[in-house]
C-alpha positions as CSV (number, residue, x, y, z in Angstrom):
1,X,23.7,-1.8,-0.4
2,X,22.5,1.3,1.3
3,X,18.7,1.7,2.1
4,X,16.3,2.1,-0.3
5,X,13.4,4.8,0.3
6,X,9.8,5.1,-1.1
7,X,6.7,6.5,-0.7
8,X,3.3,4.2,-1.3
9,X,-0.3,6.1,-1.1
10,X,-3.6,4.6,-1.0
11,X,-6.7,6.8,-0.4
12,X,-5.6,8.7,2.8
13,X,-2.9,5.9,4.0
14,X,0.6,7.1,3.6
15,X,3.3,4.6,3.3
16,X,6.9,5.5,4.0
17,X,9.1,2.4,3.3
18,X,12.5,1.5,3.6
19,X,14.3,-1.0,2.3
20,X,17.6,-2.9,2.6
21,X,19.4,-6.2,2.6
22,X,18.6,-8.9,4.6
23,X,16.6,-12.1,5.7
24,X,13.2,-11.1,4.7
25,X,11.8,-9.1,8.1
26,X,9.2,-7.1,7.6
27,X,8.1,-4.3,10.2
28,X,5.4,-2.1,10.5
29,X,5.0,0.7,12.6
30,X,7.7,-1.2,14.8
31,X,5.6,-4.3,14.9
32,X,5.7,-7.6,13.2
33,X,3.6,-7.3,9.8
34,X,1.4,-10.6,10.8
35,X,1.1,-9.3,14.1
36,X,0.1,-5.6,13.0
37,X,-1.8,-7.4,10.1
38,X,-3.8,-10.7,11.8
39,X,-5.7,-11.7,8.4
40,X,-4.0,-13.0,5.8
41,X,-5.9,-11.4,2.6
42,X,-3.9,-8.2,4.2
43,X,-0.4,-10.4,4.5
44,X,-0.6,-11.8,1.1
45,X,-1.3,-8.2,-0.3
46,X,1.9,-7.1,1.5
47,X,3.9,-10.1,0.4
48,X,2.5,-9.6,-3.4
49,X,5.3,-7.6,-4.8
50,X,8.1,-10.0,-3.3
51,X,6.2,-13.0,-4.8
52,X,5.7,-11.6,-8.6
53,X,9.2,-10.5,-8.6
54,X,10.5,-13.6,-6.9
55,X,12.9,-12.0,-4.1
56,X,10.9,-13.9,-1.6
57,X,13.3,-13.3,1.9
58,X,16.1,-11.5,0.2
59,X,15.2,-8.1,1.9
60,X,14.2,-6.1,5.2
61,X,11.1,-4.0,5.0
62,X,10.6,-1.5,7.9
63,X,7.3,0.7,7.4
64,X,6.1,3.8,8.4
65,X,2.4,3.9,7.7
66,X,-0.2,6.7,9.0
67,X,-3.9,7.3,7.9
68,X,-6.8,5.2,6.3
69,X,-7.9,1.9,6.6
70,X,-6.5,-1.7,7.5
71,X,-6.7,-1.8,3.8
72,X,-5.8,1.0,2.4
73,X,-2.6,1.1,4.8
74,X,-2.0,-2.6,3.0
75,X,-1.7,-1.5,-0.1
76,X,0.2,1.5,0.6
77,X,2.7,-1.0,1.8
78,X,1.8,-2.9,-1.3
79,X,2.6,-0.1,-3.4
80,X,5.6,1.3,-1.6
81,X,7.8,-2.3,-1.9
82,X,6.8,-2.6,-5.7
83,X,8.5,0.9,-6.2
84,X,11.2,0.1,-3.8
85,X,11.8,-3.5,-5.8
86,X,11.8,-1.1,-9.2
87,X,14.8,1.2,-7.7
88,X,16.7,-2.0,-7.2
89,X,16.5,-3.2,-10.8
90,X,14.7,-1.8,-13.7
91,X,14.0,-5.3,-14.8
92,X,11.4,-6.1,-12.2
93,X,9.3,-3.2,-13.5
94,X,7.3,-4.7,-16.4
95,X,6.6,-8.3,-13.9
96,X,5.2,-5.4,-11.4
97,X,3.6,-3.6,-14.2
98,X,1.8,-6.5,-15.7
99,X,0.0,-7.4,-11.8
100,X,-0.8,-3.8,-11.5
101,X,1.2,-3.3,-8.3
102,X,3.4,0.0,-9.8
103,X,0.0,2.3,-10.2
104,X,-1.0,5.0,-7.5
105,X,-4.9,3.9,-7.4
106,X,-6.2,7.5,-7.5
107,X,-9.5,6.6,-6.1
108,X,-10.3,8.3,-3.1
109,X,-13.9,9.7,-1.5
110,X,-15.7,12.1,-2.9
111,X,-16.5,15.2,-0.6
112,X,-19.9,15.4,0.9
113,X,-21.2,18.9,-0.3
114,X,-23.8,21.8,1.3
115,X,-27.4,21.0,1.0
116,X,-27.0,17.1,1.1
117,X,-26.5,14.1,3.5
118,X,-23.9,12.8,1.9
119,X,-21.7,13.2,-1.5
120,X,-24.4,12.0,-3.9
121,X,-27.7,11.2,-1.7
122,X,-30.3,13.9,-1.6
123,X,-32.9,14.7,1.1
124,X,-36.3,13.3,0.5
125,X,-38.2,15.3,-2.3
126,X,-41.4,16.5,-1.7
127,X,-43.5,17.7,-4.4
128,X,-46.0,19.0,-2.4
């Protein structure tokens, strides 16, 4: 089996992830995951696509992940594995599906515009 590519995106985390065959390593930014991710909320969100799917330790993840968040970059991991795991085999798609883990979350932060502090909060009105 050659190496699988995909792309995971979350926010402004960008998630290049390759993978293969193999005993289940998983490295990020040429780091253990539970070392470049010490709580394990952040691990388990990683894991999540391996455990719906049930391939548990049947494949090498390497990661390339750049931008955001601890969390975001988590689930553009998250993201990128569950459309990896779909390349594989079709059939994983609708276990995937059904958890959610095969949607782009296209939430991301509003822009701050002129004339205000912040995206939506105004400066202090005063009426006179």
């Amino acid at each position: 089996m050659e190496v699988i590519n995909t792309l995971g995106r979350r926010k402004t985390a960008v998630a290049r992830v390759y993978l293969k065959e193999g005993s289940g390593n998983i490295t990020i930014n040429k780091r253990d995951y539970k070392e470049f991710f010490p709580l394990a909320t952040l691990q388990a969100k990683v894991l999540q696509a391996f455990d719906v799917a049930e391939l548990n330790g049947k494949y090498d993840v390497t990661v390339n992940v750049a931008g955001g968040g601890i969390n975001g970059q988590a689930e553009a991991i998250r993201l990128g594995i569950a459309r990896a795991l779909v390349k594989i085999d079709e059939e994983n798609k609708p276990a995937l599906r059904a958890e959610g883990l095969v949607t782009r979350d296209p939430r991301m932060v509003e822009r701050k515009k002129p004339g205000q502090p912040k995206a939506r909060k105004k400066f202090q009105f005063s009426k006179r």
